[in-house]
PAFI-380138 format. One record per residue: residue number from 0; x, y, z of N, C-alpha, C in turn; residue in three letters. Coordinates in Angstrom, 3 decimals. Each point is the difference from the previous one (the first is absolute). Layout:
N
NUM,X,Y,Z,X,Y,Z,X,Y,Z,ALA
...
***
This chain:
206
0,54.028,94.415,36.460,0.146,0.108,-1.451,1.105,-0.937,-0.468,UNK
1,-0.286,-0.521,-1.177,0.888,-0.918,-0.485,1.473,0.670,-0.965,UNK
2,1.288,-0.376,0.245,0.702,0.945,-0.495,1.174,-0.725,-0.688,UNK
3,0.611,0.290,-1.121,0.728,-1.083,-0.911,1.352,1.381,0.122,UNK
4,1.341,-0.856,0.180,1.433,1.026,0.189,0.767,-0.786,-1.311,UNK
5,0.702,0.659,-0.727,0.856,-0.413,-1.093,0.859,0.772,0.136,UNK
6,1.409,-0.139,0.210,0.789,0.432,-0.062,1.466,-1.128,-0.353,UNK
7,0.854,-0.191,-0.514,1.221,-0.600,-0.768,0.723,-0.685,1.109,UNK
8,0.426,1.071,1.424,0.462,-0.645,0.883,-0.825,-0.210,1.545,UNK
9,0.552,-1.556,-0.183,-1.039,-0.587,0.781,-0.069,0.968,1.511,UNK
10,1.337,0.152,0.257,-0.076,0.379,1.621,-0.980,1.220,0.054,UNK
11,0.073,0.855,-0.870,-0.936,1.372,0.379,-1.389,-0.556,-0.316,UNK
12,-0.497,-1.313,-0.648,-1.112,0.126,-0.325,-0.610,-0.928,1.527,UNK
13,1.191,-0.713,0.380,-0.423,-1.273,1.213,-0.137,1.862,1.412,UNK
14,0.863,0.818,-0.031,-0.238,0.922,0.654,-1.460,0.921,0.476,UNK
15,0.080,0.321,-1.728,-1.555,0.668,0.019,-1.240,-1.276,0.139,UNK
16,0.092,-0.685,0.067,-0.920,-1.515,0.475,-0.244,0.080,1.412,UNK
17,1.201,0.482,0.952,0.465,0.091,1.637,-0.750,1.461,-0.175,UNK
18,0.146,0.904,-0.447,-0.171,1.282,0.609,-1.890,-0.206,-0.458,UNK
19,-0.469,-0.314,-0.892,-1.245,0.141,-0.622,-0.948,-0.746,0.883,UNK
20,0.632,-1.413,0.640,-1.133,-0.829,0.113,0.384,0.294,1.894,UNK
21,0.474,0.838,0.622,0.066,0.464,1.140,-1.295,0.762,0.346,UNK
22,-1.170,0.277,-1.324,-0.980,1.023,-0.091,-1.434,-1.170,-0.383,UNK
23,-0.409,0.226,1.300,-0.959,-0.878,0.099,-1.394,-0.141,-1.225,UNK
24,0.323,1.130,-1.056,-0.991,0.156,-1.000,-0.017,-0.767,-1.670,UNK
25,1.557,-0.189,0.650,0.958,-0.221,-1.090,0.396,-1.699,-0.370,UNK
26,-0.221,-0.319,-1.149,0.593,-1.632,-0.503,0.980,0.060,-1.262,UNK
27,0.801,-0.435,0.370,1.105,-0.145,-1.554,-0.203,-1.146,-0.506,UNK
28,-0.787,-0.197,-0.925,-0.526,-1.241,-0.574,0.900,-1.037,-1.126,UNK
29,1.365,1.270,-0.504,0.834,-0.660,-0.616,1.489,0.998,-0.039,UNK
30,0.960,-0.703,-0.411,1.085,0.270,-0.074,0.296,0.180,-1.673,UNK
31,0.536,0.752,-0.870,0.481,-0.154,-1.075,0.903,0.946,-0.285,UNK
32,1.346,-0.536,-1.013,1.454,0.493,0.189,0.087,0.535,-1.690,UNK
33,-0.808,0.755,-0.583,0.013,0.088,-1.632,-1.340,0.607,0.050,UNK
34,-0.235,0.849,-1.459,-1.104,0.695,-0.417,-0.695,-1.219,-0.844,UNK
35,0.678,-1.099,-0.851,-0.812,-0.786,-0.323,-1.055,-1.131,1.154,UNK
36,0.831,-0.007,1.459,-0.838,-0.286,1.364,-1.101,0.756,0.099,UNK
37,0.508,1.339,-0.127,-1.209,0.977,0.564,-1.428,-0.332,-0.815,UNK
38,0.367,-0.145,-1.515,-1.523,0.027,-0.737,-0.554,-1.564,-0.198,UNK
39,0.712,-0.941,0.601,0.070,-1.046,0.482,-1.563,-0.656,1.110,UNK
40,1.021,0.822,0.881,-0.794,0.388,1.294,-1.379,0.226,0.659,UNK
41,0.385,1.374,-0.962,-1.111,0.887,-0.127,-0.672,-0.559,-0.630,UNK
42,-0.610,-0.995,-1.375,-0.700,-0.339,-0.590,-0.428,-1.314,1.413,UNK
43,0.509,-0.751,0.518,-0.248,-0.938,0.690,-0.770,0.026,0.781,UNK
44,0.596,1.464,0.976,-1.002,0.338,1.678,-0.298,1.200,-0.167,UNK
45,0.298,0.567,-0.919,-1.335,1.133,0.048,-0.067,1.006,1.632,UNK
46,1.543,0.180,-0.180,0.152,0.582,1.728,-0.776,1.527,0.251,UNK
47,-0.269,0.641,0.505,-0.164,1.041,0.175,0.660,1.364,-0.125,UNK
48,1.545,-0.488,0.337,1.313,1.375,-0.340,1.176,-1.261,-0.162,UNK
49,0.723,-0.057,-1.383,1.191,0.239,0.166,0.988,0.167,0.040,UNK
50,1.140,0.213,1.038,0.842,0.586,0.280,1.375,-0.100,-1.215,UNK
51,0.660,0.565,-0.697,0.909,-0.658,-1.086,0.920,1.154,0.152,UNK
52,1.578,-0.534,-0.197,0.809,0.447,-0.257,0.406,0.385,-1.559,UNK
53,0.606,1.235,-0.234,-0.034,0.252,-0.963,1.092,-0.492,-1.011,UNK
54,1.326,-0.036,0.412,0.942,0.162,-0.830,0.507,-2.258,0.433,UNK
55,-0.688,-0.591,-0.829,0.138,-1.400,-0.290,0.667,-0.520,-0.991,UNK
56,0.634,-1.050,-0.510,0.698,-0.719,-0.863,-1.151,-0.489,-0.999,UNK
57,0.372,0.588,-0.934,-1.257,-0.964,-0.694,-0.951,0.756,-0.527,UNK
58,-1.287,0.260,0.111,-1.265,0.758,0.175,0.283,1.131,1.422,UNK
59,0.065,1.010,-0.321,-0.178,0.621,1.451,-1.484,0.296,0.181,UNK
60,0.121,0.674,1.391,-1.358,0.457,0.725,-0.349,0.650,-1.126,UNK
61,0.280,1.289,-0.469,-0.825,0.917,-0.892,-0.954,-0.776,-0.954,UNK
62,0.756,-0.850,-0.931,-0.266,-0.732,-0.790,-1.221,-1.396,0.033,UNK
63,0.328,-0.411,1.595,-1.149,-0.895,0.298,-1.229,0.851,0.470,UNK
64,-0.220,0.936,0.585,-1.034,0.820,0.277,-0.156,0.472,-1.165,UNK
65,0.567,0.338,-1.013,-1.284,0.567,-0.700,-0.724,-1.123,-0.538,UNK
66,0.556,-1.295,-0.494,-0.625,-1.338,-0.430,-1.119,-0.160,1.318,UNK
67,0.310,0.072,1.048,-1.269,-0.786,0.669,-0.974,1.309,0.480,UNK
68,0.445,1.023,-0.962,-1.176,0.640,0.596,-0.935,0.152,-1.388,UNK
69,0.549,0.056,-1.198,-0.689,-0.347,-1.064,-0.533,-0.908,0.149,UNK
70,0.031,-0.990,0.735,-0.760,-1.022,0.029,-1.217,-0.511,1.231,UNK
71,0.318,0.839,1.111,-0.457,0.481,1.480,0.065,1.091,-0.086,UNK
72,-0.800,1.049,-0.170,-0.419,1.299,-0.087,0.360,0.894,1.236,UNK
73,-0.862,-0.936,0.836,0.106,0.313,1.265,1.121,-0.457,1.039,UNK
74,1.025,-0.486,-0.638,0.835,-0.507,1.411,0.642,1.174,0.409,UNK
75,0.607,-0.439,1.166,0.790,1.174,0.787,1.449,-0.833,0.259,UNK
76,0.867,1.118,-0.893,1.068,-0.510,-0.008,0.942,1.247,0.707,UNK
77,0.633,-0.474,1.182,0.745,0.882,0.394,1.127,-0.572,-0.029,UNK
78,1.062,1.466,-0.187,1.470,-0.644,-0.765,1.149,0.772,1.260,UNK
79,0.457,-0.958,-0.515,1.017,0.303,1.453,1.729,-0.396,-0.784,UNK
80,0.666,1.352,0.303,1.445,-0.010,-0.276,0.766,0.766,1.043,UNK
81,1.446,0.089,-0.627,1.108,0.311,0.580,0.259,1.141,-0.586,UNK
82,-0.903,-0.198,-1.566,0.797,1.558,-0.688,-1.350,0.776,-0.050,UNK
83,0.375,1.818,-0.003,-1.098,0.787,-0.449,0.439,0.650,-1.539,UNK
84,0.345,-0.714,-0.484,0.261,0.101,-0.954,-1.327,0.932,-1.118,UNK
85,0.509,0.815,-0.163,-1.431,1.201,-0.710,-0.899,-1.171,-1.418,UNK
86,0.954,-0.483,-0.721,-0.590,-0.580,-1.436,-1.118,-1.131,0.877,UNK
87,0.382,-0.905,1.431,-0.491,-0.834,0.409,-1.511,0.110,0.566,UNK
88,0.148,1.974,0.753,-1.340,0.380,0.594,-1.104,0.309,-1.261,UNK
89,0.239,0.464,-1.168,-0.592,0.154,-0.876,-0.556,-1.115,-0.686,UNK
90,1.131,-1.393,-0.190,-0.940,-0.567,-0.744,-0.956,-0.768,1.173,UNK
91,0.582,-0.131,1.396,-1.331,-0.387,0.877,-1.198,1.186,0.040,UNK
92,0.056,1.337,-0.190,-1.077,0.468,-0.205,-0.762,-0.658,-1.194,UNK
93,0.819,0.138,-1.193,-1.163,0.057,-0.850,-0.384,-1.825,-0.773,UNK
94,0.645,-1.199,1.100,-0.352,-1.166,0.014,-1.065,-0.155,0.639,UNK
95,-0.814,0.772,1.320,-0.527,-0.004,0.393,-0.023,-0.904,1.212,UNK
96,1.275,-0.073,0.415,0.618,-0.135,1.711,-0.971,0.807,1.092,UNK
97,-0.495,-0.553,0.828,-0.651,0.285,1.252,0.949,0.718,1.188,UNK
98,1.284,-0.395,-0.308,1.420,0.745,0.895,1.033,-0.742,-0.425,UNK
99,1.156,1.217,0.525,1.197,-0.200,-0.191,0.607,0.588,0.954,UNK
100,0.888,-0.491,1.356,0.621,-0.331,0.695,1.245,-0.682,0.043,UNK
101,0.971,1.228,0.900,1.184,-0.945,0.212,0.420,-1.121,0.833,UNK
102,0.766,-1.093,-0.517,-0.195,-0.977,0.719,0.867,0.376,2.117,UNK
103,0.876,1.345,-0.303,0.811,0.478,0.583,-1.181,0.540,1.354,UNK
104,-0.995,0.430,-0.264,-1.065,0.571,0.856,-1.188,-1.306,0.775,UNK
105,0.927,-1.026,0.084,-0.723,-1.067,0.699,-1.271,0.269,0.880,UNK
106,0.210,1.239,0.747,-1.419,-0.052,0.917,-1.119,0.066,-0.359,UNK
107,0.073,0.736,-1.942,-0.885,0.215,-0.423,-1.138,-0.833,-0.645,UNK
108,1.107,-1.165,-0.070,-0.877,-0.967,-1.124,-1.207,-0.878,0.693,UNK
109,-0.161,0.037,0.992,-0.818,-0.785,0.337,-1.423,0.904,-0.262,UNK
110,0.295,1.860,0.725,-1.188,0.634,-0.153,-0.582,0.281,-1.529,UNK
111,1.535,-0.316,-0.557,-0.404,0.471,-1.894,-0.998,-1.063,-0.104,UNK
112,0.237,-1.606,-0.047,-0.961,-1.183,-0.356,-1.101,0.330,0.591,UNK
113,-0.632,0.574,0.694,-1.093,0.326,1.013,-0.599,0.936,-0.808,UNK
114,0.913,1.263,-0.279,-0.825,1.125,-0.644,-0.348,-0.151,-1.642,UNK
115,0.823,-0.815,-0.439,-0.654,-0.501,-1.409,-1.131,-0.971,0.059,UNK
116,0.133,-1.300,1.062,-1.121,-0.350,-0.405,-1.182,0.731,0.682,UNK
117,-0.184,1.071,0.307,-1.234,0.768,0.081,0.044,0.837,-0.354,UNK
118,0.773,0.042,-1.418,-0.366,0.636,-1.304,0.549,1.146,-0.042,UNK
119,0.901,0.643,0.966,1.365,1.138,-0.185,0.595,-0.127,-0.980,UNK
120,0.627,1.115,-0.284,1.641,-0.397,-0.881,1.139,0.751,0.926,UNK
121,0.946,-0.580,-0.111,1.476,-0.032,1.060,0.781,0.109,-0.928,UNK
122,0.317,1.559,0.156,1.687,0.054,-0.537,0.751,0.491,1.273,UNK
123,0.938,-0.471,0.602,0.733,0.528,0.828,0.786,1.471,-0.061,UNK
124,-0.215,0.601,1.111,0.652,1.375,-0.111,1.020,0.592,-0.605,UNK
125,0.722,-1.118,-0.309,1.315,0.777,-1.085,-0.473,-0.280,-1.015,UNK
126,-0.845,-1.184,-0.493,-0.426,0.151,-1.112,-1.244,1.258,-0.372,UNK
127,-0.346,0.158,0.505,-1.280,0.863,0.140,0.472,1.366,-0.346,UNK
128,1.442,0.195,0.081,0.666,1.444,0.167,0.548,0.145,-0.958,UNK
129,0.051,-1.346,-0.660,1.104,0.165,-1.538,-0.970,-0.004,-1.081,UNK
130,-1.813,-0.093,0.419,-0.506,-0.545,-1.445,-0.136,1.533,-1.157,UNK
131,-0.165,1.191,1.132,-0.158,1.305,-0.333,1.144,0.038,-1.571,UNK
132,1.253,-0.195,0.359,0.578,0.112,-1.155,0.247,-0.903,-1.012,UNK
133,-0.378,-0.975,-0.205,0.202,-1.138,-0.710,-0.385,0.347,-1.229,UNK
134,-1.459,0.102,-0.087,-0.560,-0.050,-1.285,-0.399,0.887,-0.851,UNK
135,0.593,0.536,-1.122,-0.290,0.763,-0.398,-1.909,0.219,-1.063,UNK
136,-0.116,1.324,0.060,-1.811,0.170,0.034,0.388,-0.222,-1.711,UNK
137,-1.445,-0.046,-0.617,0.003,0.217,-1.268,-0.723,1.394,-0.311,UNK
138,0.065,0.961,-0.667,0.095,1.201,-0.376,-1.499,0.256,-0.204,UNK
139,-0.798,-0.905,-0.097,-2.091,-0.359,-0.023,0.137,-0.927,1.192,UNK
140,-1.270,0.362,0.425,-0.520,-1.028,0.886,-1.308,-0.252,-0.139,UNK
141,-0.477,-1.011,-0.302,-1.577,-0.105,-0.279,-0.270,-0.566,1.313,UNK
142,-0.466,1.357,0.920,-0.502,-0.797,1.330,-1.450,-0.282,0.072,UNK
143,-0.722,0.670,-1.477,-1.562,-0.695,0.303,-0.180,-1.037,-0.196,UNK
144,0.617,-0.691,-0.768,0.404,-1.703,-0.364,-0.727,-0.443,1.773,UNK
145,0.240,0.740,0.989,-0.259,-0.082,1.297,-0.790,0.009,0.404,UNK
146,-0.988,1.002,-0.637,-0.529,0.546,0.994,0.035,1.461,0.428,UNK
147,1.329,0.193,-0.072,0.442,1.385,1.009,-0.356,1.049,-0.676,UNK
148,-0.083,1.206,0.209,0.093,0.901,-0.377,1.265,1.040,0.459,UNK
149,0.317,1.120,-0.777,1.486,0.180,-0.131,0.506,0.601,1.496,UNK
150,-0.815,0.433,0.889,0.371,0.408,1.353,0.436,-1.272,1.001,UNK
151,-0.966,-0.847,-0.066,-0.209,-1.434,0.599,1.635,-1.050,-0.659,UNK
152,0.257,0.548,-1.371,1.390,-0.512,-0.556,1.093,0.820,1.100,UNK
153,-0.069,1.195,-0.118,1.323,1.094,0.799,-0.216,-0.328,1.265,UNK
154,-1.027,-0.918,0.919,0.238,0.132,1.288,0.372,-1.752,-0.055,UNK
155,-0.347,-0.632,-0.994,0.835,-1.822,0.463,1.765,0.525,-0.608,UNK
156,-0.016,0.855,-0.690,1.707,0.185,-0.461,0.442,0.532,1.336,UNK
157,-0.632,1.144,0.943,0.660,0.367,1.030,0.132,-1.326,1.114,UNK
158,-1.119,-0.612,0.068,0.035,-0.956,1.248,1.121,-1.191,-0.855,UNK
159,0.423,-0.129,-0.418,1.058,-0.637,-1.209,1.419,0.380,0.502,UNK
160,0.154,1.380,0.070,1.270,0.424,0.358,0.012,0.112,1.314,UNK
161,-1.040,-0.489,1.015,0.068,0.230,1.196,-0.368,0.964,1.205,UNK
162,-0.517,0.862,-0.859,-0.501,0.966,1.078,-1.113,0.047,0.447,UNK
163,-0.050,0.300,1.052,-1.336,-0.114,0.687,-1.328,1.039,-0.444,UNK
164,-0.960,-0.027,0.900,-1.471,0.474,-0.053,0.354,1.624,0.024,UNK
165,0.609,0.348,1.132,0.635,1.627,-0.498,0.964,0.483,-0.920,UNK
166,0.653,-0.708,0.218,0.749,0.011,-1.499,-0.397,0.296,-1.344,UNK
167,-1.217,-0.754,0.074,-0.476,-0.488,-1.532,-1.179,1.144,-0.072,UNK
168,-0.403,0.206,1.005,-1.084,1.382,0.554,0.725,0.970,-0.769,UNK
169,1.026,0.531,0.616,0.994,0.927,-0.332,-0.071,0.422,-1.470,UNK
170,0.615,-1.157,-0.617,0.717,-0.438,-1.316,-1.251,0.224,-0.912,UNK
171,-1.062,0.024,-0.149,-1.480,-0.725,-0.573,-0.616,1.962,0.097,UNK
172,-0.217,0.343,1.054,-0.635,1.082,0.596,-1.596,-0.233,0.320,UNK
173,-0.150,-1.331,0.803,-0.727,-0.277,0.978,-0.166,-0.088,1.446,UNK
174,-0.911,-0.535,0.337,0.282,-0.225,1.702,0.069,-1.102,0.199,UNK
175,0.699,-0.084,1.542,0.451,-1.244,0.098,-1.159,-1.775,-0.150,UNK
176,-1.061,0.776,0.767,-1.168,-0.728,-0.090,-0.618,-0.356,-0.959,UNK
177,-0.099,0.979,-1.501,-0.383,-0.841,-1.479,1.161,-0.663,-1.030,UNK
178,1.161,0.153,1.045,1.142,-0.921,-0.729,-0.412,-1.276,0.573,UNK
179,0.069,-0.204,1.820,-1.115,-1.256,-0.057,-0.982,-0.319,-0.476,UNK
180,-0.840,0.820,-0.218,-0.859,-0.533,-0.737,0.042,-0.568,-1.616,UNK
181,0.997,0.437,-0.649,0.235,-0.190,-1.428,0.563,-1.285,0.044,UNK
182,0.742,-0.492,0.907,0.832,-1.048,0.355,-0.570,-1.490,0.287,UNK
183,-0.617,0.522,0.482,-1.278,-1.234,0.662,-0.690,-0.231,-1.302,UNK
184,-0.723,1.203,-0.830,-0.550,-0.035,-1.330,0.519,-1.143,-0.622,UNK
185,1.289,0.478,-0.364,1.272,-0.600,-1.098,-0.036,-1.545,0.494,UNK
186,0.691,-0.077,1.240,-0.160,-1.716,0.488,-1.224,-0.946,-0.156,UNK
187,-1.551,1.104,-0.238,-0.609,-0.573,-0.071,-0.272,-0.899,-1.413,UNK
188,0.262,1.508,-0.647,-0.220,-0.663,-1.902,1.418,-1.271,-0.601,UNK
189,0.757,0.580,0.637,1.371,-1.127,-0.170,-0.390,-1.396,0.845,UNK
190,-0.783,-0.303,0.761,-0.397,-1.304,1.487,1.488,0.014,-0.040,UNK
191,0.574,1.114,0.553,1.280,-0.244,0.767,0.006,0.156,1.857,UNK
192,0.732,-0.246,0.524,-0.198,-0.086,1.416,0.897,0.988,0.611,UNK
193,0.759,0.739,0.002,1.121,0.911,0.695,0.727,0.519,-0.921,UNK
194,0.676,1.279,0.926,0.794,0.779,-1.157,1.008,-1.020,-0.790,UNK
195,1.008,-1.061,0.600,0.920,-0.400,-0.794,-0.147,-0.879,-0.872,UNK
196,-1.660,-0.582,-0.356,-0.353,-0.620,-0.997,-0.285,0.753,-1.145,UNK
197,-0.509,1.458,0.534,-0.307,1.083,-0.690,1.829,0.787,-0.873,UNK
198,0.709,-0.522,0.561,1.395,0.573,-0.723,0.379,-0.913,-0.581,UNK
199,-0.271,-1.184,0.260,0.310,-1.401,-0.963,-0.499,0.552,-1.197,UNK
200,-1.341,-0.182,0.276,-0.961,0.130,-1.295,0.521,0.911,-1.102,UNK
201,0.552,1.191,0.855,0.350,1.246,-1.372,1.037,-0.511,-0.330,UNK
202,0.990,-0.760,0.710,1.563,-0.205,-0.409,-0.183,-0.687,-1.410,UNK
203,-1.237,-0.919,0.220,-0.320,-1.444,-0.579,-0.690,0.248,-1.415,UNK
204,-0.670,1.130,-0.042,-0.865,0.273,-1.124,0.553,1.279,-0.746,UNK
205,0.399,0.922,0.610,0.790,1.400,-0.382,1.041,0.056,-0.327,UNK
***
């Protein structure tokens, strides 16, 4: 897969170049040090994922992803920082970031570029743990706008806060087996792929 890194300073970006292209699946097709690079870039080679740092001089990451995705629907932009900064995970949720990863969790990034471009979404585990409180709900929810119906809404809010198939069994007053089954339902009408695209989604729309 073809893969474009932007990040401000060169050494971490000449780094993740060493750690990325050690993966025989993997091509870094360009280097760019600015968000005005990134949509640059991205308009040029048309990479498959990529990789951008968030907090830049100039245009940051946030700011160039949402431009090149208004404009590339489909790219996969995974963002990679130093901070987990709460205002930062939110507006990559609702920019429509493919992941967000710390740059601090190096082992991860190679499997994150892998699992986005086959169409995952990657938030890393501390991020994943902080999205529960971030955002506050609005007091309506029009979840048929969806699709859903209002049970099928209370079990993506539980898989949202994290709890599992018994859990949500529990919580619901079902069994464990038609909470899978409701689940699988839900992913189906959303063409979402796994639970944590499925908690994106509510973070993102709810």
């Amino acid at each position: 897969m073809k893969v474009i890194i932007v990040d401000d300073d060169q050494l971490v970006s000449l780094s993740l170049k060493t750690i990325l292209e050690a993966q025989q699946d993997i091509e870094v097709v360009a280097l760019g040090r600015s968000g005005q690079d990134a949509i640059a870039l991205y308009d040029s080679l048309k990479p498959d994922v990529i990789l951008m740092d968030i907090r830049m001089d100039g245009l940051n990451g946030l700011d160039a992803g949402k431009t090149i995705i208004e404009k590339h629907p489909d790219a996969k932009i995974l963002l990679l920082t130093t901070f987990s900064d709460d205002e930062y995970i939110i507006k990559a949720i609702h920019m429509g970031a493919k992941g967000y990863i710390l740059k601090q969790a190096f082992e991860t990034i190679a499997p994150a570029i892998t699992a986005v471009y086959n169409g995952q979404t990657v938030f890393g585990d501390e991020i994943m743990n902080k999205i529960p409180t971030l955002i506050q709900k609005q007091d309506s929810v029009d979840f048929e706008e969806y699709g859903l119906n209002s049970k099928e809404y209370e079990i993506i809010r539980l898989v949202a806060d994290g709890l599992n198939n018994k859990e949500i069994a529990a919580a619901v007053f079902l069994g464990e087996g038609t909470v899978r089954n409701y689940i699988s339902t839900i992913l189906e009408k959303l063409e979402l792929r796994d639970r944590t695209q499925l908690a994106c989604f509510y973070y993102k729309h709810f």
